[in-house]
N, C-alpha and C positions, 0 to 999 in steps of 0.2 A: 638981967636974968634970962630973955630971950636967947641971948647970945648965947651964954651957956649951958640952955638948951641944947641952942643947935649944934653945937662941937662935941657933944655927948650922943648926939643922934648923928653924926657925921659915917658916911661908908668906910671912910679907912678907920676909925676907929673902933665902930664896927665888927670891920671884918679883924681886926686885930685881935678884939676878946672871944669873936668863935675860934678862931686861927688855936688862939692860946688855950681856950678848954680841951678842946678833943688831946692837943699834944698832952696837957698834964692828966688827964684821964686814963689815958692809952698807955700811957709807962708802967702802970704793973699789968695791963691787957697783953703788950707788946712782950714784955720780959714772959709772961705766963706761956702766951704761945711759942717762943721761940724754945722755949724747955719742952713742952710737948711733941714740937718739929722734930731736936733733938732724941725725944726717949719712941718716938715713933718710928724715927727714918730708916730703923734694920728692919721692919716690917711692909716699909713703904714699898722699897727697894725692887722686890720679884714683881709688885703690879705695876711698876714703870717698865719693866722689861718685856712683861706681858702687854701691856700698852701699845707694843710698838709691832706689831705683828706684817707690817709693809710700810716700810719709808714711802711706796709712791713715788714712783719715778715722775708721774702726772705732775706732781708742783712743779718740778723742774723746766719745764716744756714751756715755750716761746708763746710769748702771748699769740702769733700768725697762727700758732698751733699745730705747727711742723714739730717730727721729732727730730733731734738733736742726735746722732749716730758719731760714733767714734768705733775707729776699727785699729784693734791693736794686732799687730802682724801684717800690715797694709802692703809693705814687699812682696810678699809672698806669692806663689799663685792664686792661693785661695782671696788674700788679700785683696792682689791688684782689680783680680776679676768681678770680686763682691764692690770696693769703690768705682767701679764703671755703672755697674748695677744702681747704687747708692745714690751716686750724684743722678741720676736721672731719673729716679722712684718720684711718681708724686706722694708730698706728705713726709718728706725726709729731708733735712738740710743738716747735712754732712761736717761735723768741726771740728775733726782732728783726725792725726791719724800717728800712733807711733813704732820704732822699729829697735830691736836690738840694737847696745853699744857696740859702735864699731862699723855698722854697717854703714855702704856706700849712698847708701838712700838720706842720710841725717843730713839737714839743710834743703833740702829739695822741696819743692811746691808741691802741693800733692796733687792737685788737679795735673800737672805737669805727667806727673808718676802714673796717670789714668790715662796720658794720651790725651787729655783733652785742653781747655783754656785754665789758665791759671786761676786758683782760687783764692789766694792769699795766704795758704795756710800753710805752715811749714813743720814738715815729718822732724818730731823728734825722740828724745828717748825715753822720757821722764812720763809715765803712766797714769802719775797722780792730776797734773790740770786734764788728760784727756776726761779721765770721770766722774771731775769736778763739773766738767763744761758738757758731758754728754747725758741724754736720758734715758740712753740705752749705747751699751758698750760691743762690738761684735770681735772675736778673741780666735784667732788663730794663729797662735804662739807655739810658746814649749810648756810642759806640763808646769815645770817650777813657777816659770811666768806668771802663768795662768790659776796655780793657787794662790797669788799672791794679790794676781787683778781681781779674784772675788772678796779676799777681805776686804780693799780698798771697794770694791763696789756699794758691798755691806756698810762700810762707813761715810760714803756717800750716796748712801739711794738709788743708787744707778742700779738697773737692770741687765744682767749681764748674760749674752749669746757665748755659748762657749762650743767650738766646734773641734776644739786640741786634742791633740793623737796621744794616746799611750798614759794615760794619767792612775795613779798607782791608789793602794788606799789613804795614805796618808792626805796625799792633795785631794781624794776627794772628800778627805772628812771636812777639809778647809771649805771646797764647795759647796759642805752639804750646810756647815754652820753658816756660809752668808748666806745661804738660802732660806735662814729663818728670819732675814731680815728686806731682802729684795727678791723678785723673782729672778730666776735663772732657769734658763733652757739649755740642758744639755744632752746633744743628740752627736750619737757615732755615726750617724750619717742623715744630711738634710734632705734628702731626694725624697718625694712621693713615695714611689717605685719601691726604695729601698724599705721604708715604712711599714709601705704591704705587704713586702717579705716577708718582714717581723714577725706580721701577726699571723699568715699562712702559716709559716713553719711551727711557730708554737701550737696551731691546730692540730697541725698531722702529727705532731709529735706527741698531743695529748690523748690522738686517736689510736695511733700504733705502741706495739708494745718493744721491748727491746728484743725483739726478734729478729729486729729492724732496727740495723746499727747506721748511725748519723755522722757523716764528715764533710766538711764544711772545706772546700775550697777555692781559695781568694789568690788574685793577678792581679800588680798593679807595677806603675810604673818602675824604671831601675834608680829612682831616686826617692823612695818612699824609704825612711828609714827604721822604721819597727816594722814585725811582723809577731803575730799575724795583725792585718790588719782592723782596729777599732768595728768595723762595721763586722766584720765576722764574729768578733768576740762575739758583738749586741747579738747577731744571728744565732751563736752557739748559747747566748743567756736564753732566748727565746725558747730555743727549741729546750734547755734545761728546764725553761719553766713550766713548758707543756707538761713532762715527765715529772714533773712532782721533785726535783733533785735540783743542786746546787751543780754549778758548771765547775768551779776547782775543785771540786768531790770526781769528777769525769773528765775534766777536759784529758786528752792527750795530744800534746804540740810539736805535731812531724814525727818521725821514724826514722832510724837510721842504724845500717847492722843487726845484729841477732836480738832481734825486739820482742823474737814471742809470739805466739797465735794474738791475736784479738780478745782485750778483754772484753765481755759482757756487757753491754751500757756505756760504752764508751761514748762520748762525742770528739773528734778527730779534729785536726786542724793542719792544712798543708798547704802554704805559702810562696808563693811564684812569682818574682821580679824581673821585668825586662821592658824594653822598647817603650813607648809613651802611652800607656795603657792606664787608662784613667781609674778605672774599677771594674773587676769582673768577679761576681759571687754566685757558689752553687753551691747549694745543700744536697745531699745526698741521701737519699732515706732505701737502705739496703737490703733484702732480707732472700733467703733461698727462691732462683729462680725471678725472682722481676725485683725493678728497680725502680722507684723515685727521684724525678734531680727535678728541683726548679732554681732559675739562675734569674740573678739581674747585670745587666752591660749597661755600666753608663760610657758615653761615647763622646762628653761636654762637661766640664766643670760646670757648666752653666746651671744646670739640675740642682748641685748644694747653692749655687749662690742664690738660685730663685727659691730653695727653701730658705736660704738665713735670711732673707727680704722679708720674707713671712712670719719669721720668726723675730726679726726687730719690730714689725708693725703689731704683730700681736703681743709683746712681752709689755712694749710703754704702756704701764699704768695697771697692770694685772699685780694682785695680790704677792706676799712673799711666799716661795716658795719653790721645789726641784723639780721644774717641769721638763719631757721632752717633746722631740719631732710631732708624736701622734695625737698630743695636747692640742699644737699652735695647728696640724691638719685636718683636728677635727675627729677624727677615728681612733681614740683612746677607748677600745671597746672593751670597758669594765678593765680594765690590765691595772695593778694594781703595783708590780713592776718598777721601780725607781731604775733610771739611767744604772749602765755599769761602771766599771772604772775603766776606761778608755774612751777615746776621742775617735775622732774619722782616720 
Protein backbone atom coordinates (compact mmCIF):
# COMPACT_ATOMS: atom_id res chain seq x y z
CA UNK A 1 0.00 0.00 0.00
CA UNK A 2 3.21 2.23 0.82
CA UNK A 3 4.47 1.53 -2.46
CA UNK A 4 1.53 2.73 -4.26
CA UNK A 5 1.64 5.60 -2.43
CA UNK A 6 4.72 6.41 -3.54
CA UNK A 7 4.41 5.93 -7.41
CA UNK A 8 1.34 8.28 -7.24
CA UNK A 9 3.52 10.82 -5.41
CA UNK A 10 6.49 10.23 -7.71
CA UNK A 11 7.82 13.69 -9.81
CA UNK A 12 7.46 12.44 -13.25
CA UNK A 13 4.13 11.32 -12.66
CA UNK A 14 3.53 14.43 -11.24
CA UNK A 15 4.86 16.50 -13.52
CA UNK A 16 2.84 14.47 -16.13
CA UNK A 17 -0.76 15.44 -14.77
CA UNK A 18 0.11 19.36 -14.42
CA UNK A 19 1.85 18.93 -18.03
CA UNK A 20 -1.65 17.34 -19.04
CA UNK A 21 -4.09 19.90 -17.35
CA UNK A 22 -2.94 23.36 -18.54
CA UNK A 23 -2.65 21.53 -22.22
CA UNK A 24 -6.56 20.37 -22.14
CA UNK A 25 -7.59 23.50 -20.45
CA UNK A 26 -5.80 25.94 -22.75
CA UNK A 27 -7.43 24.43 -26.00
CA UNK A 28 -10.65 26.49 -26.13
CA UNK A 29 -8.24 29.59 -24.30
CA UNK A 30 -5.77 28.88 -27.15
CA UNK A 31 -8.43 28.52 -30.11
CA UNK A 32 -10.19 31.78 -28.41
CA UNK A 33 -7.18 33.90 -28.74
CA UNK A 34 -5.95 33.07 -31.84
CA UNK A 35 -9.62 34.26 -33.48
CA UNK A 36 -9.18 37.60 -31.60
CA UNK A 37 -5.29 37.91 -32.93
CA UNK A 38 -7.06 37.20 -36.19
CA UNK A 39 -10.21 39.73 -36.07
CA UNK A 40 -7.64 42.43 -34.40
CA UNK A 41 -4.54 42.25 -36.47
CA UNK A 42 -5.97 45.23 -39.25
CA UNK A 43 -6.11 47.36 -36.21
CA UNK A 44 -2.81 46.19 -34.76
CA UNK A 45 -1.05 46.74 -37.88
CA UNK A 46 -0.43 51.04 -37.93
CA UNK A 47 0.76 50.69 -33.96
CA UNK A 48 3.52 48.25 -35.11
CA UNK A 49 4.52 50.67 -37.70
CA UNK A 50 4.38 53.45 -35.17
CA UNK A 51 6.35 51.36 -32.99
CA UNK A 52 9.17 51.57 -34.85
CA UNK A 53 10.12 55.16 -34.96
CA UNK A 54 14.31 54.33 -35.02
CA UNK A 55 15.77 50.85 -35.72
CA UNK A 56 18.93 52.20 -33.72
CA UNK A 57 21.85 51.85 -35.33
CA UNK A 58 23.31 51.55 -31.48
CA UNK A 59 22.30 47.65 -31.36
CA UNK A 60 24.28 47.04 -34.19
CA UNK A 61 27.60 48.42 -32.83
CA UNK A 62 30.55 46.05 -31.62
CA UNK A 63 30.61 45.25 -28.21
CA UNK A 64 34.60 47.36 -28.16
CA UNK A 65 32.17 49.99 -28.98
CA UNK A 66 33.61 51.29 -32.17
CA UNK A 67 31.30 52.29 -34.90
CA UNK A 68 31.25 50.07 -37.80
CA UNK A 69 31.62 52.65 -41.11
CA UNK A 70 31.06 51.46 -44.48
CA UNK A 71 31.75 53.91 -47.46
CA UNK A 72 29.84 53.30 -50.56
CA UNK A 73 31.72 55.13 -53.43
CA UNK A 74 35.17 54.41 -51.78
CA UNK A 75 37.06 55.12 -55.40
CA UNK A 76 36.21 58.05 -55.65
CA UNK A 77 37.99 61.33 -54.53
CA UNK A 78 35.67 61.96 -51.97
CA UNK A 79 35.85 58.30 -51.27
CA UNK A 80 39.47 57.59 -51.12
CA UNK A 81 39.99 60.75 -48.95
CA UNK A 82 37.14 60.05 -46.40
CA UNK A 83 38.75 56.19 -45.85
CA UNK A 84 42.25 57.78 -45.03
CA UNK A 85 40.36 59.85 -42.51
CA UNK A 86 38.14 56.72 -41.45
CA UNK A 87 40.72 54.21 -40.78
CA UNK A 88 42.50 56.44 -38.40
CA UNK A 89 39.54 58.30 -36.57
CA UNK A 90 39.63 57.03 -33.00
CA UNK A 91 36.13 55.24 -32.22
CA UNK A 92 35.70 54.02 -35.96
CA UNK A 93 36.52 50.57 -37.35
CA UNK A 94 36.15 50.60 -40.93
CA UNK A 95 34.25 47.03 -42.73
CA UNK A 96 33.65 47.68 -46.04
CA UNK A 97 33.84 49.57 -48.72
CA UNK A 98 31.94 49.20 -52.16
CA UNK A 99 32.42 50.42 -55.93
CA UNK A 100 30.27 50.49 -59.12
CA UNK A 101 30.14 47.22 -61.51
CA UNK A 102 32.87 47.25 -63.63
CA UNK A 103 35.05 49.31 -61.94
CA UNK A 104 39.03 48.80 -61.75
CA UNK A 105 39.03 48.94 -57.88
CA UNK A 106 36.64 45.39 -57.56
CA UNK A 107 39.02 42.84 -55.73
CA UNK A 108 41.42 45.07 -54.34
CA UNK A 109 42.13 45.49 -50.53
CA UNK A 110 40.86 48.54 -49.35
CA UNK A 111 43.36 49.46 -46.98
CA UNK A 112 45.67 48.92 -50.01
CA UNK A 113 43.25 51.54 -51.91
CA UNK A 114 44.07 54.14 -48.83
CA UNK A 115 47.81 53.94 -49.37
CA UNK A 116 48.17 52.34 -46.40
CA UNK A 117 48.73 48.40 -44.73
CA UNK A 118 46.27 45.92 -45.83
CA UNK A 119 43.14 45.41 -44.01
CA UNK A 120 41.60 42.20 -45.22
CA UNK A 121 38.88 43.74 -46.70
CA UNK A 122 37.91 43.48 -50.25
CA UNK A 123 36.07 46.33 -52.38
CA UNK A 124 33.22 45.01 -53.85
CA UNK A 125 29.94 45.64 -55.60
CA UNK A 126 27.17 44.24 -53.93
CA UNK A 127 25.71 47.10 -51.33
CA UNK A 128 23.60 44.79 -49.40
CA UNK A 129 26.35 42.84 -46.67
CA UNK A 130 28.11 46.42 -46.60
CA UNK A 131 24.82 47.66 -44.56
CA UNK A 132 24.16 44.50 -43.17
CA UNK A 133 27.75 44.67 -41.41
CA UNK A 134 27.83 48.60 -40.98
CA UNK A 135 26.23 50.99 -38.22
CA UNK A 136 26.63 53.73 -40.12
CA UNK A 137 26.92 53.87 -44.10
CA UNK A 138 28.90 57.09 -45.67
CA UNK A 139 27.51 57.37 -49.55
CA UNK A 140 29.10 59.07 -52.34
CA UNK A 141 27.85 57.56 -55.35
CA UNK A 142 25.34 58.53 -58.09
CA UNK A 143 21.83 59.69 -57.14
CA UNK A 144 20.02 56.32 -58.46
CA UNK A 145 22.76 54.50 -56.29
CA UNK A 146 22.04 56.23 -53.46
CA UNK A 147 18.12 56.19 -53.42
CA UNK A 148 18.36 52.73 -53.49
CA UNK A 149 21.22 52.54 -50.43
CA UNK A 150 18.61 54.38 -48.28
CA UNK A 151 15.90 51.76 -48.64
CA UNK A 152 18.31 49.15 -47.89
CA UNK A 153 19.61 51.22 -44.94
CA UNK A 154 15.86 51.63 -43.87
CA UNK A 155 15.70 47.85 -43.83
CA UNK A 156 18.57 47.33 -42.12
CA UNK A 157 18.92 50.04 -39.49
CA UNK A 158 21.83 51.48 -40.77
CA UNK A 159 22.34 55.04 -40.43
CA UNK A 160 23.09 56.53 -43.53
CA UNK A 161 25.66 59.75 -44.41
CA UNK A 162 24.61 60.86 -47.79
CA UNK A 163 26.89 63.34 -49.35
CA UNK A 164 25.61 62.59 -53.58
CA UNK A 165 25.49 65.24 -56.14
CA UNK A 166 22.44 66.14 -58.17
CA UNK A 167 19.63 64.03 -56.55
CA UNK A 168 16.05 64.84 -58.09
CA UNK A 169 12.66 64.58 -56.39
CA UNK A 170 11.80 61.32 -56.87
CA UNK A 171 15.16 59.87 -54.96
CA UNK A 172 14.64 62.18 -52.54
CA UNK A 173 11.12 61.08 -51.62
CA UNK A 174 13.05 57.44 -51.42
CA UNK A 175 15.41 59.38 -48.76
CA UNK A 176 12.90 61.03 -47.18
CA UNK A 177 10.71 57.52 -46.43
CA UNK A 178 14.02 55.72 -44.98
CA UNK A 179 14.34 58.60 -42.93
CA UNK A 180 11.35 57.61 -40.97
CA UNK A 181 13.00 54.73 -40.12
CA UNK A 182 16.83 55.45 -39.56
CA UNK A 183 18.50 58.66 -39.33
CA UNK A 184 20.08 60.09 -42.30
CA UNK A 185 22.18 63.18 -42.74
CA UNK A 186 22.02 64.82 -45.79
CA UNK A 187 24.09 67.75 -46.54
CA UNK A 188 25.17 69.60 -50.06
CA UNK A 189 28.21 70.35 -48.52
CA UNK A 190 30.04 69.11 -45.15
CA UNK A 191 32.37 72.07 -44.55
CA UNK A 192 31.86 74.31 -41.33
CA UNK A 193 32.62 77.34 -43.55
CA UNK A 194 30.03 76.23 -46.02
CA UNK A 195 27.33 75.93 -43.15
CA UNK A 196 27.76 79.38 -42.08
CA UNK A 197 27.23 80.55 -45.40
CA UNK A 198 23.91 79.03 -45.24
CA UNK A 199 22.75 80.74 -42.61
CA UNK A 200 24.44 84.33 -43.39
CA UNK A 201 22.88 84.38 -46.61
CA UNK A 202 19.46 83.45 -45.52
CA UNK A 203 19.92 86.42 -43.05
CA UNK A 204 20.70 89.16 -45.41
CA UNK A 205 18.21 87.91 -47.64
CA UNK A 206 15.50 88.10 -44.96
CA UNK A 207 16.75 91.63 -44.19
CA UNK A 208 16.84 92.94 -47.82
CA UNK A 209 14.22 93.47 -50.09
CA UNK A 210 14.13 92.59 -53.77
CA UNK A 211 15.64 95.68 -54.61
CA UNK A 212 18.56 93.71 -54.08
CA UNK A 213 18.63 91.00 -56.74
CA UNK A 214 20.73 87.61 -55.66
CA UNK A 215 23.17 85.55 -57.88
CA UNK A 216 24.89 82.84 -56.82
CA UNK A 217 28.12 81.90 -58.45
CA UNK A 218 29.93 78.67 -58.23
CA UNK A 219 33.76 77.23 -59.70
CA UNK A 220 34.80 74.02 -59.47
CA UNK A 221 36.85 71.51 -60.99
CA UNK A 222 36.74 70.57 -64.98
CA UNK A 223 35.54 67.17 -63.79
CA UNK A 224 32.60 67.97 -61.74
CA UNK A 225 29.83 66.75 -63.74
CA UNK A 226 26.42 68.68 -62.88
CA UNK A 227 25.99 72.14 -62.51
CA UNK A 228 25.05 74.06 -60.93
CA UNK A 229 26.65 72.87 -58.22
CA UNK A 230 24.51 70.97 -55.01
CA UNK A 231 26.09 73.51 -52.47
CA UNK A 232 24.74 76.52 -54.48
CA UNK A 233 21.53 75.13 -55.07
CA UNK A 234 21.53 74.71 -50.85
CA UNK A 235 22.97 78.52 -51.01
CA UNK A 236 20.21 79.66 -53.43
CA UNK A 237 17.43 77.50 -50.96
CA UNK A 238 18.84 79.60 -48.16
CA UNK A 239 18.78 82.74 -49.53
CA UNK A 240 14.83 81.66 -51.05
CA UNK A 241 14.21 80.90 -47.58
CA UNK A 242 15.20 84.14 -46.15
CA UNK A 243 12.55 85.81 -48.71
CA UNK A 244 9.57 83.98 -47.83
CA UNK A 245 9.54 82.21 -51.61
CA UNK A 246 10.33 78.85 -53.10
CA UNK A 247 13.69 78.75 -55.16
CA UNK A 248 11.91 76.80 -58.54
CA UNK A 249 9.28 79.63 -58.20
CA UNK A 250 12.85 82.03 -58.98
CA UNK A 251 15.54 80.15 -59.67
CA UNK A 252 17.02 81.22 -63.07
CA UNK A 253 20.09 78.84 -64.44
CA UNK A 254 22.61 80.91 -66.68
CA UNK A 255 21.77 83.19 -69.48
CA UNK A 256 22.41 82.97 -72.85
CA UNK A 257 21.36 85.40 -76.02
CA UNK A 258 18.50 87.77 -75.97
CA UNK A 259 17.39 86.84 -72.31
CA UNK A 260 15.71 90.01 -71.43
CA UNK A 261 16.16 92.77 -68.61
CA UNK A 262 16.22 91.02 -65.30
CA UNK A 263 13.30 89.73 -63.82
CA UNK A 264 12.35 91.18 -60.34
CA UNK A 265 13.16 88.60 -57.42
CA UNK A 266 15.19 86.55 -59.33
CA UNK A 267 17.89 84.42 -57.70
CA UNK A 268 20.60 83.59 -60.58
CA UNK A 269 22.81 80.72 -60.96
CA UNK A 270 26.08 80.81 -63.15
CA UNK A 271 28.39 77.80 -63.31
CA UNK A 272 32.24 77.72 -64.02
CA UNK A 273 34.43 74.67 -64.77
CA UNK A 274 38.11 74.35 -65.08
CA UNK A 275 41.58 73.42 -63.60
CA UNK A 276 41.50 71.52 -60.15
CA UNK A 277 39.45 73.88 -58.30
CA UNK A 278 37.95 72.35 -55.42
CA UNK A 279 35.03 74.81 -54.54
CA UNK A 280 34.51 78.33 -54.98
CA UNK A 281 31.02 80.11 -53.93
CA UNK A 282 29.70 83.63 -53.93
CA UNK A 283 26.50 85.08 -53.26
CA UNK A 284 25.90 88.18 -54.62
CA UNK A 285 23.36 90.55 -53.05
CA UNK A 286 22.98 93.70 -55.70
CA UNK A 287 21.05 96.71 -55.57
CA UNK A 288 21.54 100.47 -57.14
CA UNK A 289 24.90 101.69 -56.42
CA UNK A 290 26.68 99.26 -53.86
CA UNK A 291 27.10 95.76 -53.65
CA UNK A 292 27.15 92.71 -51.39
CA UNK A 293 29.40 89.30 -52.25
CA UNK A 294 30.41 87.00 -49.46
CA UNK A 295 32.19 83.97 -50.87
CA UNK A 296 33.58 80.55 -49.38
CA UNK A 297 37.24 78.92 -51.29
CA UNK A 298 37.75 75.63 -50.18
CA UNK A 299 41.26 74.76 -51.05
CA UNK A 300 41.26 70.75 -49.60
CA UNK A 301 38.75 68.02 -49.91
CA UNK A 302 39.82 67.61 -46.49
CA UNK A 303 37.14 70.22 -44.99
CA UNK A 304 33.95 67.70 -46.45
CA UNK A 305 35.83 64.59 -45.22
CA UNK A 306 36.32 66.22 -41.56
CA UNK A 307 32.69 67.20 -41.79
CA UNK A 308 31.53 63.39 -42.87
CA UNK A 309 33.80 62.27 -39.84
CA UNK A 310 31.41 64.27 -37.72
CA UNK A 311 28.70 63.32 -39.31
CA UNK A 312 29.20 59.40 -39.01
CA UNK A 313 30.27 59.99 -35.20
CA UNK A 314 27.31 61.90 -34.67
CA UNK A 315 24.46 59.93 -36.76
CA UNK A 316 25.49 56.24 -34.75
CA UNK A 317 22.48 55.88 -32.57
CA UNK A 318 20.56 59.26 -33.16
CA UNK A 319 16.95 58.87 -33.64
CA UNK A 320 15.09 58.37 -37.18
CA UNK A 321 15.06 60.86 -38.98
CA UNK A 322 16.22 63.83 -42.24
CA UNK A 323 18.87 65.57 -40.56
CA UNK A 324 21.64 67.84 -42.12
CA UNK A 325 25.30 69.49 -41.82
CA UNK A 326 24.01 72.20 -39.14
CA UNK A 327 22.27 69.39 -36.92
CA UNK A 328 25.66 67.13 -36.61
CA UNK A 329 27.67 71.25 -36.23
CA UNK A 330 25.59 72.23 -33.78
CA UNK A 331 24.22 75.68 -35.25
CA UNK A 332 20.80 74.60 -36.48
CA UNK A 333 19.50 77.99 -35.43
CA UNK A 334 15.77 77.42 -35.12
CA UNK A 335 16.02 76.59 -39.39
CA UNK A 336 13.16 74.58 -39.86
CA UNK A 337 14.50 73.83 -43.53
CA UNK A 338 14.69 70.16 -44.63
CA UNK A 339 17.93 69.39 -46.94
CA UNK A 340 17.19 70.18 -50.74
CA UNK A 341 17.31 67.87 -53.66
CA UNK A 342 20.84 67.89 -54.49
CA UNK A 343 24.01 66.57 -53.24
CA UNK A 344 27.62 68.25 -52.99
Amino acid sequence: MATKSLRRSTPPKASKVLAAKPGKAATAQTKALEKNKKTERPAAAPAKAAARPAPAPQLKRGSNGAIRVGIAGCAGRMGQMLLKLLISAPGVLVVGGTERRGSHVLGRDLGALAGGEPLGIIIGDNPEPLFEQADVVVDFTSPSATAQHATLAAKTGTAHVIGTTGLDSDQMGAISRAAQRVPIVLASNMSLGVNLLEQVVEEIARILDTDWDIEIVEMHHRHKVDAPSGTALSLGEAAAKGRGVQLRRVSKRGRDGQVGPRVRGEIGFSAIRGGDVVGDHTVIFAADGERIEVTHKASSREIFGRGAVKAVLWAAGKRAGLYSMKDVLGFNLGSSSAPGPAGV
